[in-house]
VOBA-1610 file (N, C-alpha, C; in pm, whole numbers, padded with zeros to 5 digits, always signed):
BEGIN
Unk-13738+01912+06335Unk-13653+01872+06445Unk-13626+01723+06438Unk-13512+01682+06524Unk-13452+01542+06459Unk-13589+01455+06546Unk-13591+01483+06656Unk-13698+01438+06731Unk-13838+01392+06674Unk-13889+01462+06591Unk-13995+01420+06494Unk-13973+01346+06397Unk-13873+01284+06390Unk-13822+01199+06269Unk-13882+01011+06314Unk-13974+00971+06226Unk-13998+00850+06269Unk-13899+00712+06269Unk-13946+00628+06380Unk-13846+00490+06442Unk-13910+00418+06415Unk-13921+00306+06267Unk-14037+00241+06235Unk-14045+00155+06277Unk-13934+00074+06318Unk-13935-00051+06326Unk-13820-00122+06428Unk-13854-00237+06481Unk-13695-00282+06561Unk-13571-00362+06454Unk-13643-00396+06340Unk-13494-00414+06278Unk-13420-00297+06216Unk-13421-00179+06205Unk-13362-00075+06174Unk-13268+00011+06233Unk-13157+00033+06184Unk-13062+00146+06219Unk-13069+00264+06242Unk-13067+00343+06372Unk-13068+00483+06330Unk-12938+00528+06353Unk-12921+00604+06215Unk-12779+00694+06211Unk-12783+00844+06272Unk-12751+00842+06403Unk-12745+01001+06423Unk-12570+01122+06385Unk-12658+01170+06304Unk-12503+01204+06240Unk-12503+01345+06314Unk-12395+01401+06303Unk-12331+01543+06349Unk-12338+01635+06278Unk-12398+01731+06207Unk-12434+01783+06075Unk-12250+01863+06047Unk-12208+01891+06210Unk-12047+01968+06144Unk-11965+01845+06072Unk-11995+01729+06133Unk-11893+01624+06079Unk-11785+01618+05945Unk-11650+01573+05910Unk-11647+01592+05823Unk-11604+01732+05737Unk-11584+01826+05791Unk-11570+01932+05797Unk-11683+02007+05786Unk-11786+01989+05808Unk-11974+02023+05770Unk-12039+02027+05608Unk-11945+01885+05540Unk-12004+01832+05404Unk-12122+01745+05458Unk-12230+01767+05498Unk-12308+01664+05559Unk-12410+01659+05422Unk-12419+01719+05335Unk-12532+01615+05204Unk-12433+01512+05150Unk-12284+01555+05115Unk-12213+01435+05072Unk-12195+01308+05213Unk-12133+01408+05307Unk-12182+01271+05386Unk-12298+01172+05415Unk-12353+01205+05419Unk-12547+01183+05465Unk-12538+01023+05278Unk-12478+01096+05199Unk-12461+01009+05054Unk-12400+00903+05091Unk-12263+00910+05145Unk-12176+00799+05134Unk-12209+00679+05230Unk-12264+00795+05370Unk-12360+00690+05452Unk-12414+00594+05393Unk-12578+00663+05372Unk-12644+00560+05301Unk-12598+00485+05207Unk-12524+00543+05134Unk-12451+00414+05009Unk-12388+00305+05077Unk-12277+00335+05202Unk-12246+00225+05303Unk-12332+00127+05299Unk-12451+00166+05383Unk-12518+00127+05511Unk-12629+00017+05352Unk-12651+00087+05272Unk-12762+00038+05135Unk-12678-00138+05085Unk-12518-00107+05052Unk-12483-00209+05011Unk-12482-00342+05146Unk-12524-00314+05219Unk-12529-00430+05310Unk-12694-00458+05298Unk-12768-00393+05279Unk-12946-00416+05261Unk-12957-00421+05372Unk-12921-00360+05449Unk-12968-00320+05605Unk-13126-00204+05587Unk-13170-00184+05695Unk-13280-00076+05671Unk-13232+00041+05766Unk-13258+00152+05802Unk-13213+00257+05819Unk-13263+00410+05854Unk-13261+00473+05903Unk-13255+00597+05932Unk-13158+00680+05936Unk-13153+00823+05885Unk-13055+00904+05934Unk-13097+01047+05945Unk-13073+01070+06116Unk-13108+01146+06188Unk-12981+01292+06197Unk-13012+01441+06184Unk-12924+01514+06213Unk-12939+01579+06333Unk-12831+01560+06428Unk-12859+01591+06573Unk-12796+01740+06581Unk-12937+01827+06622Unk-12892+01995+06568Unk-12857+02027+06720Unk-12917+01961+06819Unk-12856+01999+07025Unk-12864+01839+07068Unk-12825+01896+07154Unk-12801+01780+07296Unk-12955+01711+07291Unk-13008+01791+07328Unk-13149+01775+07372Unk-13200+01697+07256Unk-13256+01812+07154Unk-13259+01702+07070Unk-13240+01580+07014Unk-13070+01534+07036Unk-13029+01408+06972Unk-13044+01324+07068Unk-13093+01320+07226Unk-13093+01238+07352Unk-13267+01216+07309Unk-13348+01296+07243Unk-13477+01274+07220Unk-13491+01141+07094Unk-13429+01202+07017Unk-13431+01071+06919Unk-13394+00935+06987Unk-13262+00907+07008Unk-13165+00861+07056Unk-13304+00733+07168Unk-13370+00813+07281Unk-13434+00747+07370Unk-13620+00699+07279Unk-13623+00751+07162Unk-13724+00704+07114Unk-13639+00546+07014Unk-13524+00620+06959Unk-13504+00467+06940Unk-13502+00356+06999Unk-13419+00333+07157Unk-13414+00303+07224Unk-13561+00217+07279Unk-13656+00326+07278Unk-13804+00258+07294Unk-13852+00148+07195Unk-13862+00202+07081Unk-13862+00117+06974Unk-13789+00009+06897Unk-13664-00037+07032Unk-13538-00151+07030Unk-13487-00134+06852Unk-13495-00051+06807Unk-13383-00020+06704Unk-13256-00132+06724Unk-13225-00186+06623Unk-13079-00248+06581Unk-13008-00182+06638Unk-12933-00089+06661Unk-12824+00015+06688Unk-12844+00146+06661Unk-12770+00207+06763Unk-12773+00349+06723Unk-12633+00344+06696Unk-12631+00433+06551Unk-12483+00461+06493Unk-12475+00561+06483Unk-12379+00659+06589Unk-12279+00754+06579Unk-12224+00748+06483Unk-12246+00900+06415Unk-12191+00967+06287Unk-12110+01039+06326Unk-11999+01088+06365Unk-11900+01214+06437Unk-11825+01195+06519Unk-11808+01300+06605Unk-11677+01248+06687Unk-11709+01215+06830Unk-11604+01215+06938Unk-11649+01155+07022Unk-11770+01191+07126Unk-11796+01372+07099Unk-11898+01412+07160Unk-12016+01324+07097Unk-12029+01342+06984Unk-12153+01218+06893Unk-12180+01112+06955Unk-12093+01019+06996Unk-12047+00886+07028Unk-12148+00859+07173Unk-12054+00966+07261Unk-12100+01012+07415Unk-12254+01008+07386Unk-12325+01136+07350Unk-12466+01156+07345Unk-12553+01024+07320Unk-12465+00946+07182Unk-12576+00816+07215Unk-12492+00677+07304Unk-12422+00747+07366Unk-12400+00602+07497Unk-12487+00660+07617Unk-12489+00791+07628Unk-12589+00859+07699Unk-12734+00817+07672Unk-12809+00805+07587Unk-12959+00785+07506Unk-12994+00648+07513Unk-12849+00538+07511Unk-12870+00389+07559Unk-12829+00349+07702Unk-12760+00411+07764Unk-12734+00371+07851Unk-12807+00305+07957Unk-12857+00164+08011Unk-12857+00072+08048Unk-12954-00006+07983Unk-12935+00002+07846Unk-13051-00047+07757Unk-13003-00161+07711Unk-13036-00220+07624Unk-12986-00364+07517Unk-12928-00254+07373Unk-12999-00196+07378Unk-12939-00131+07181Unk-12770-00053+07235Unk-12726-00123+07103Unk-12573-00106+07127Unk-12549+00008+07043Unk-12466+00084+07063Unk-12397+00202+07004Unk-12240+00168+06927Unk-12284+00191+06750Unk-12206+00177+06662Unk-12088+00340+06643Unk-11980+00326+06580Unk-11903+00414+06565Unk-11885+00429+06474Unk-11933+00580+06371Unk-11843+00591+06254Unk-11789+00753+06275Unk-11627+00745+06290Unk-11545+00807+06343Unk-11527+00931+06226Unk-11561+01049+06251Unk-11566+01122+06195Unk-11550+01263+06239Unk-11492+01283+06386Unk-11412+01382+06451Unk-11300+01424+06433Unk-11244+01500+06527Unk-11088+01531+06563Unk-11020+01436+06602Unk-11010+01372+06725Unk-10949+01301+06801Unk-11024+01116+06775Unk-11114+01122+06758Unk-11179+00981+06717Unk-11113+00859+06817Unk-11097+00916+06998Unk-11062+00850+07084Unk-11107+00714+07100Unk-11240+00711+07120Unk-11326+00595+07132Unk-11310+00458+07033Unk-11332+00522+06890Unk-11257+00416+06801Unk-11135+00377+06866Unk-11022+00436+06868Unk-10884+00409+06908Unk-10885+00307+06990Unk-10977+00332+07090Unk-10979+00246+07216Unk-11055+00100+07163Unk-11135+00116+07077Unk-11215-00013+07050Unk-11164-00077+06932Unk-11036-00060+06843Unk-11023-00106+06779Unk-11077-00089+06622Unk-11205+00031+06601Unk-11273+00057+06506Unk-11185+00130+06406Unk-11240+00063+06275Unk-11162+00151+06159Unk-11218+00264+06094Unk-11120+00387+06096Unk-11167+00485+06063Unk-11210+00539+05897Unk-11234+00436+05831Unk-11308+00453+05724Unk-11457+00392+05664Unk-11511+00464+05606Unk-11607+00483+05612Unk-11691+00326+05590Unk-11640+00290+05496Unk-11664+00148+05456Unk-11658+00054+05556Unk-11551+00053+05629Unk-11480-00036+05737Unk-11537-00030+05857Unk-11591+00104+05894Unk-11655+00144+05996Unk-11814+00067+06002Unk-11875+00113+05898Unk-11979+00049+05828Unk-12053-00119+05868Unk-11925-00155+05817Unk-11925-00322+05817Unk-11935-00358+06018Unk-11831-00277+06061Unk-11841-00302+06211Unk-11982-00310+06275Unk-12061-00182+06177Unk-12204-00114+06247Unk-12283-00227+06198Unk-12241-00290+06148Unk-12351-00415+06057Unk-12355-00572+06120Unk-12166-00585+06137Unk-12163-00743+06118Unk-12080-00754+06235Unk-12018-00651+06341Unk-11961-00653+06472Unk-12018-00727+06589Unk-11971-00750+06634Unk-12018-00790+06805Unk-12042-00755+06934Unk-12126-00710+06974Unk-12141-00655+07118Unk-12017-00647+07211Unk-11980-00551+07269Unk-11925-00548+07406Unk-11964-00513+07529Unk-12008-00520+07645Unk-12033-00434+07743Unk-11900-00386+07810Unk-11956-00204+07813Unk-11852-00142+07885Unk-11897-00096+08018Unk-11766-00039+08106Unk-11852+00083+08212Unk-11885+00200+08144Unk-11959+00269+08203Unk-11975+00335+08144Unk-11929+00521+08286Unk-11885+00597+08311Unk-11873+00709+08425Unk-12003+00810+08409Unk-12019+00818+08502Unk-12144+00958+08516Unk-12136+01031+08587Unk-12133+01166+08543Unk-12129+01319+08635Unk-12280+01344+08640Unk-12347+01341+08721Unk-12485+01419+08709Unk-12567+01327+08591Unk-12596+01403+08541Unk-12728+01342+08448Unk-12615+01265+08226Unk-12479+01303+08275Unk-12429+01278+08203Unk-12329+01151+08194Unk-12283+01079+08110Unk-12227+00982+08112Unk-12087+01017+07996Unk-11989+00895+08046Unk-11829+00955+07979Unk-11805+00808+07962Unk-11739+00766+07855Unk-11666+00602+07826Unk-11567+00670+07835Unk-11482+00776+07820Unk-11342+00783+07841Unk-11301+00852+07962Unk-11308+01011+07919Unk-11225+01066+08019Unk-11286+01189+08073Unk-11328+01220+08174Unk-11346+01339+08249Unk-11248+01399+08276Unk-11240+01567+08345Unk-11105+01567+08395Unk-11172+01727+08444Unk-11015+01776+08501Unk-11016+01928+08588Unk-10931+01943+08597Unk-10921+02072+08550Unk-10771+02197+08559Unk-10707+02173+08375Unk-10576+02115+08392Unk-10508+02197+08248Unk-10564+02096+08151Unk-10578+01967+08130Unk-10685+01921+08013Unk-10763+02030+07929Unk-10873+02016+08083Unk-10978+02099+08057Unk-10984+02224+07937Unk-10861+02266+08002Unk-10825+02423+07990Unk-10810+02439+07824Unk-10737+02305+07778Unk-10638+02284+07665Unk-10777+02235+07600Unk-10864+02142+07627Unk-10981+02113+07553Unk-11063+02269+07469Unk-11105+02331+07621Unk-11133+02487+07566Unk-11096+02584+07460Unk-10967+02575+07488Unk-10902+02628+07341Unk-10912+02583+07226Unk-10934+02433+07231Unk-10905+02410+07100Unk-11047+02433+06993Unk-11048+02563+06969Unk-11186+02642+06898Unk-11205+02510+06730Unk-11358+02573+06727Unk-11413+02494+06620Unk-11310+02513+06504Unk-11266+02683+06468Unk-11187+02724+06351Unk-11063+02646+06372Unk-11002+02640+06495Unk-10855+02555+06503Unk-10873+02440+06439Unk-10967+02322+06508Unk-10924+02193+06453Unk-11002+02202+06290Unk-11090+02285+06214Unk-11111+02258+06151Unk-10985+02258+06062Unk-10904+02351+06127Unk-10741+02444+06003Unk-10631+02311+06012Unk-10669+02273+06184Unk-10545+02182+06224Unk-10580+02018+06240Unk-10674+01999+06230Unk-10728+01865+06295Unk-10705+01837+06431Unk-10661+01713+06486Unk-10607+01676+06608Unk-10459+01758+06674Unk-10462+01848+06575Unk-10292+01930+06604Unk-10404+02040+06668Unk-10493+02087+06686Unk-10566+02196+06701Unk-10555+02194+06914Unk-10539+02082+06953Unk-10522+02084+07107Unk-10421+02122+07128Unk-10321+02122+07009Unk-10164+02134+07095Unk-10124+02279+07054Unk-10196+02276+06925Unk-10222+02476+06908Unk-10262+02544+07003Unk-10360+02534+07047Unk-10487+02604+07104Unk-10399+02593+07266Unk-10359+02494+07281Unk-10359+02490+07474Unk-10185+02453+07479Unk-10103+02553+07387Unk-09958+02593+07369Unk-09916+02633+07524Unk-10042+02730+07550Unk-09974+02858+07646Unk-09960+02780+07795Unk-10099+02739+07764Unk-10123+02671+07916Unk-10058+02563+07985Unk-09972+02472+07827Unk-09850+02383+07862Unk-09731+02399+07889Unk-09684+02548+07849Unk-09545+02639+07885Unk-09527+02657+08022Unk-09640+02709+08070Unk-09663+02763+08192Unk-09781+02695+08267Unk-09766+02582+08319Unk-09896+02513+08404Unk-09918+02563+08515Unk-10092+02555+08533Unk-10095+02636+08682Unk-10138+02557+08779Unk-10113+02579+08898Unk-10124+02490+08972Unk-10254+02515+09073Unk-10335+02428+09142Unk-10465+02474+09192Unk-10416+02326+09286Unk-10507+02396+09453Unk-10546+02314+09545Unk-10652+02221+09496Unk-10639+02117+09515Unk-10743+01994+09493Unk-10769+01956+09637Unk-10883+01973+09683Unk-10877+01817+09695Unk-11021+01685+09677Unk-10971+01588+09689Unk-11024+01461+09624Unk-11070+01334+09722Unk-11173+01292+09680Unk-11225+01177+09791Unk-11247+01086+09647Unk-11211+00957+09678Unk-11227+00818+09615Unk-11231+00693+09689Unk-11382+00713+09669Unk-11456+00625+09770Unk-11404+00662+09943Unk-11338+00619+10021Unk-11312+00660+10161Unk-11206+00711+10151Unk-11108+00723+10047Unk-10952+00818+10055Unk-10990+00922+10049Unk-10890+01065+10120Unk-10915+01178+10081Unk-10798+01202+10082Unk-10774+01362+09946Unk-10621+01375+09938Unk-10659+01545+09941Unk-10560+01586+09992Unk-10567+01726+09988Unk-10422+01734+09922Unk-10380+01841+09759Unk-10298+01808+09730Unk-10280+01950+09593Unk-10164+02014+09536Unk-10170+02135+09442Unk-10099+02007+09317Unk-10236+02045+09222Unk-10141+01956+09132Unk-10255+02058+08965Unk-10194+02041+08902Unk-10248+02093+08762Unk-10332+02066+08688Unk-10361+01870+08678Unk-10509+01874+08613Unk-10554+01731+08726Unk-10665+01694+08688Unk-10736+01553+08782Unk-10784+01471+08693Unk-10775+01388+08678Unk-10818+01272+08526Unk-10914+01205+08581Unk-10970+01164+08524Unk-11103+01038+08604Unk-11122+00968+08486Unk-11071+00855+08471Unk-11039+00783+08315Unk-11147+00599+08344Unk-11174+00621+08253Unk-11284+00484+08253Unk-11201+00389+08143Unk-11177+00457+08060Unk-11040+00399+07955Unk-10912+00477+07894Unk-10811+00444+07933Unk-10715+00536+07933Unk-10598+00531+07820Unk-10673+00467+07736Unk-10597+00522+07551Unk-10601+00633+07482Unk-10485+00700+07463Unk-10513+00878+07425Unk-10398+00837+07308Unk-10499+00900+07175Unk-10373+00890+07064Unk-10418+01052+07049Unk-10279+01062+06909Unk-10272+01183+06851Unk-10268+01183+06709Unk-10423+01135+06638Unk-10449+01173+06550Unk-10354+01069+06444Unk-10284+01140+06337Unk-10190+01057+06276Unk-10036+01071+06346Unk-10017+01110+06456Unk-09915+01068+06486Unk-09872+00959+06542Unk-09756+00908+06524Unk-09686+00739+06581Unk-09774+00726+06743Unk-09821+00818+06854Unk-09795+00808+06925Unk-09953+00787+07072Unk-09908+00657+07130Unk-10058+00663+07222Unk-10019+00663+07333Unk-10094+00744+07457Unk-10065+00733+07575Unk-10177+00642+07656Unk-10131+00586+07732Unk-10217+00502+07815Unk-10258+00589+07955Unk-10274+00657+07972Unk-10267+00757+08136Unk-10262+00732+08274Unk-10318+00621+08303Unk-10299+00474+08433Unk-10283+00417+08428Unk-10209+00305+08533Unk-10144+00190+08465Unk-10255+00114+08494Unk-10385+00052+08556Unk-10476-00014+08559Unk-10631+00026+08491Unk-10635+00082+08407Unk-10746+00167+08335Unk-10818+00061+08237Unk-10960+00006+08269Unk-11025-00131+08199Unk-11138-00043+08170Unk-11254-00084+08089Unk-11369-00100+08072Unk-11460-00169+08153Unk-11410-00296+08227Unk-11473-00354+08275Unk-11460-00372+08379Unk-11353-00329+08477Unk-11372-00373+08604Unk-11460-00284+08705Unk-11481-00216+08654Unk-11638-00143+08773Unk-11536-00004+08877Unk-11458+00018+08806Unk-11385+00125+08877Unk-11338+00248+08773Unk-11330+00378+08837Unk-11282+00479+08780Unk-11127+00458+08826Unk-11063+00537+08738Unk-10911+00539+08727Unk-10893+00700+08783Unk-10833+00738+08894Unk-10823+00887+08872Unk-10647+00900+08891Unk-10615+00957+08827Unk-10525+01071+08771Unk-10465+01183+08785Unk-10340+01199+08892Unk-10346+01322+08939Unk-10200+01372+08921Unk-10206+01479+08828Unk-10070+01520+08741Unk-10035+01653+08817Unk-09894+01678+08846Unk-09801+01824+08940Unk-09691+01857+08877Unk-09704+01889+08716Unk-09591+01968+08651Unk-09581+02105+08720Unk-09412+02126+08730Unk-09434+02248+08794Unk-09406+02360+08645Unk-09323+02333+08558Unk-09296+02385+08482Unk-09301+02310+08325Unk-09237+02377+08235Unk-09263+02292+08101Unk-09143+02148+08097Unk-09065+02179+08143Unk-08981+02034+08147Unk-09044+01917+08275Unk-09070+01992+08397Unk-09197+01866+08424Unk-09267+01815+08342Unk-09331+01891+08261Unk-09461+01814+08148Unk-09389+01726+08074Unk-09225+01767+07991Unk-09235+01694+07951Unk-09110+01515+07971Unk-09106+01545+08108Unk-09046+01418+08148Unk-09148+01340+08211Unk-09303+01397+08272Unk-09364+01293+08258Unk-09435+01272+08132Unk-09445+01284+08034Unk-09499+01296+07922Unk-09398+01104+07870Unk-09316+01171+07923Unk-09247+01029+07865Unk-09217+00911+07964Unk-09234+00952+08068Unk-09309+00786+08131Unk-09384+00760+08125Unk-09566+00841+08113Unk-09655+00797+07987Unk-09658+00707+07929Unk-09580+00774+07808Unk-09522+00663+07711Unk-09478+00582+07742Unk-09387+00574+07773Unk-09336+00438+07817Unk-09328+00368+07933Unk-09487+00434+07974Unk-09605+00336+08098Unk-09464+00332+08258Unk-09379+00386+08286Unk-09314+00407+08377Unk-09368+00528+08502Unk-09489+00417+08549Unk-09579+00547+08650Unk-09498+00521+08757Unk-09467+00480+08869Unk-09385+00446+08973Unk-09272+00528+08990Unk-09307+00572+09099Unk-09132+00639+09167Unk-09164+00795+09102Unk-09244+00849+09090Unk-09249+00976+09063Unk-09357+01061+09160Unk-09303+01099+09260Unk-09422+01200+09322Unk-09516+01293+09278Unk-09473+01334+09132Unk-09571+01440+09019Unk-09685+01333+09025Unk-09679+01226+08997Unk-09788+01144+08906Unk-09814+01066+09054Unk-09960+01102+09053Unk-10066+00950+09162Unk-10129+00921+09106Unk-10182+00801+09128Unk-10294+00690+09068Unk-10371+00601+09158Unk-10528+00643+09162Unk-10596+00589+09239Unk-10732+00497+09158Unk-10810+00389+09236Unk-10911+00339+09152Unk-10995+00409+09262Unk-11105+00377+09230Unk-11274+00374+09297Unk-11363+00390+09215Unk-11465+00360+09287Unk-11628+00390+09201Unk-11705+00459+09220Unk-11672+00574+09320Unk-11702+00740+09370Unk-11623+00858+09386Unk-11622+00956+09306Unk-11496+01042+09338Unk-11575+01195+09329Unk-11500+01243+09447Unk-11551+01403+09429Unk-11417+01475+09411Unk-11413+01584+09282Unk-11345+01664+09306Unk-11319+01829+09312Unk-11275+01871+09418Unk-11283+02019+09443Unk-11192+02059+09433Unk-11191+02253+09415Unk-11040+02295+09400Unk-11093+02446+09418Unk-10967+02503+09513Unk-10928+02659+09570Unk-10852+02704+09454Unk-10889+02794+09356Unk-11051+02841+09347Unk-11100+02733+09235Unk-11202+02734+09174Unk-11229+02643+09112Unk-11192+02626+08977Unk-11175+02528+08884Unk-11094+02519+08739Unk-11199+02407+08653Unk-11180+02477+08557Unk-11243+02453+08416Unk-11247+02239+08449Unk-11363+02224+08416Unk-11381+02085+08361Unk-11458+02000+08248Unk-11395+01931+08235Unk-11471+01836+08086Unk-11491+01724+08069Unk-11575+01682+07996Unk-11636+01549+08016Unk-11588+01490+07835Unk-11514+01377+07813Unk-11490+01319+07680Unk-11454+01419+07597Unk-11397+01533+07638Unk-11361+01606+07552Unk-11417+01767+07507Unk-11545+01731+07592Unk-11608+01820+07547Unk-11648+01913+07692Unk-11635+02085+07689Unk-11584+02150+07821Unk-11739+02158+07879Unk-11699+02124+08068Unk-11850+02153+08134Unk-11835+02219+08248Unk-11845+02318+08249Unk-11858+02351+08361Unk-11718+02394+08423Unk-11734+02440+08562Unk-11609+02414+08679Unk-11639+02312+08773Unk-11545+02314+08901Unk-11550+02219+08981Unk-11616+02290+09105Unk-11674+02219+09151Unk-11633+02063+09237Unk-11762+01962+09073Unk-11672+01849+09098Unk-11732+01749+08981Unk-11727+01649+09079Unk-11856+01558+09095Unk-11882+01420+09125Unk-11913+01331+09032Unk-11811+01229+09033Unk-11847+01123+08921Unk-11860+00971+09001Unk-11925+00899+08922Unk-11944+00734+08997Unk-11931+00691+08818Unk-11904+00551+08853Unk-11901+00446+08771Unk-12000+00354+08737Unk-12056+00334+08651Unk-12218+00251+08662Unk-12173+00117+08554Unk-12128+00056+08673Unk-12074-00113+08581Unk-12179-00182+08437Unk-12100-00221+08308Unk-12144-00299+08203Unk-12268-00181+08166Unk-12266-00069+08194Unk-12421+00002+08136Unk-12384+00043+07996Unk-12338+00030+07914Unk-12293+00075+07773Unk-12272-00032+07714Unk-12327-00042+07578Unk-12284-00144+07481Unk-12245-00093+07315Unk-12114-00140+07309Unk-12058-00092+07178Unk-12061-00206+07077Unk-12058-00163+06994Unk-12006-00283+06840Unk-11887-00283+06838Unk-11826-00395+06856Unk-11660-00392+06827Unk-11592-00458+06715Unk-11493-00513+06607Unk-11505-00545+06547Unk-11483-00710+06566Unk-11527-00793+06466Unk-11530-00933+06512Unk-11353-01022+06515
//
């Protein structure tokens, strides 16, 4: 178990890698790693995180043992688990982007090769972020409820392995033709909205690319890392040409003057819904609703590049 794997020392790296990563080449990966991580004469570990549980066990023994960094091997669920395992610690959490969507890089500026990534995990600079928490879990990007969610769900292990980042827009086709609409309602901090709208965003950073395409969405127009607030997000396509005329003020950050699209901050939000709808945390599906999230200011620290 990864958990039994020894943390020798505080100048050392532990690499917790994703064993699917990569398409699940993990002895060649696990190679190119260490060959990375060797030509810098760094010292090292590399850990394969087989559950949750498990990789939050390693993850908080490194943590004990002030390890250099913990470096995420995978994608952004990877990433999550050890901002989860540090979270309000000093050991910073490195990125080597090796998912579907590889959001988090996007947002931080990290390069998605292996080498490049590497050098960040080595010779980068601290950032403190916020960090969002549902329960016993923590999110640097995006929570959410209703059609996200829905579209996250679909997109099965076999899809993105066939499609990559095209595997969300495969997988959650149906649910964007035809959006459904569900009673919300929402408290942020002392607002309450009672309101039928299709999904609920709760964004801590609100950069959404698509993979290799030209194209990034920002999702709120005030969405930081640092200012100690959640961003929430509240989208009312009624049909597929709703989706996609706001799809393109999105893009081209034109939130104003549209009653589909609200945008609220706070640093407490509950959200419920008649009857209840699928939700997810960074991507990865949890549960239904009602979801309570808060914001826990500067508790995450990333490597960014210098």
């Amino acid at each position: 178990m990864a958990s039994d794997y020894p943390i020798s020392d505080s100048d050392r790296y532990l690499v917790l890698l994703n064993p699917n990563a990569a398409g699940g080449q993990r002895d060649a990966l696990r190679r190119r790693i260490a060959g990375a991580l060797a030509s810098h004469r760094v010292p090292f570990d590399i850990v394969e995180s087989t559950s949750v549980e498990d990789g939050l066990r390693v993850v908080r023994a490194a943590v004990e043992a002030k390890c250099k960094a913990v470096v995420a091997a995978g994608g952004d669920g990877t990433i999550a688990l050890a901002l989860r395992g540090t979270a309000g610690s000093d050991v910073p959490v490195a990125l080597l982007p090796f998912g579907t969507g590889n959001q988090l890089a996007l947002n931080f500026g990290v390069p998605v090769s292996l080498e490049d990534s590497v050098r960040v995990a080595v010779e980068g600079v601290v950032e403190r972020i916020d960090l969002g928490r549902i329960g016993e879990e923590y999110f640097a990007l995006i929570a959410g409820a209703g059609l996200d969610a829905e579209v996250m769900a679909s997109a099965t292990s076999e899809l993105k392995s066939r499609f990559g980042v095209l595997a969300y827009f495969v997988g959650g086709l149906k649910h964007v033709i035809t959006p459904s609409r569900t009673r919300y309602r929402i408290v942020a901090d002392d607002e309450e909205i009672e309101i039928e709208a299709s999904m609920v965003l709760l964004a801590n950073a609100g950069i959404i690319g698509a993979g290799g395409l030209p194209v990034e969405l920002k999702v709120a127009p005030r969405t930081s890392f640092q200012d100690g607030l959640l961003d929430v997000a509240i989208f009312s396509p009624r049909h597929l040409p709703d989706m996609a005329a706001m799809l393109t003020r999105v893009v081209f950050q034109r939130y104003a003057g549209d009653d589909r699209m609200i945008f609220l901050q706070a640093r407490r939000i509950t959200v419920e819904s008649d009857p209840p709808v699928a939700a997810q945390i960074d991507g990865e599906p949890r549960g239904e609703t009602p979801i309570e999230a808060e914001i826990e200011p500067l508790a995450g620290r990333i490597l960014v590049p210098r």
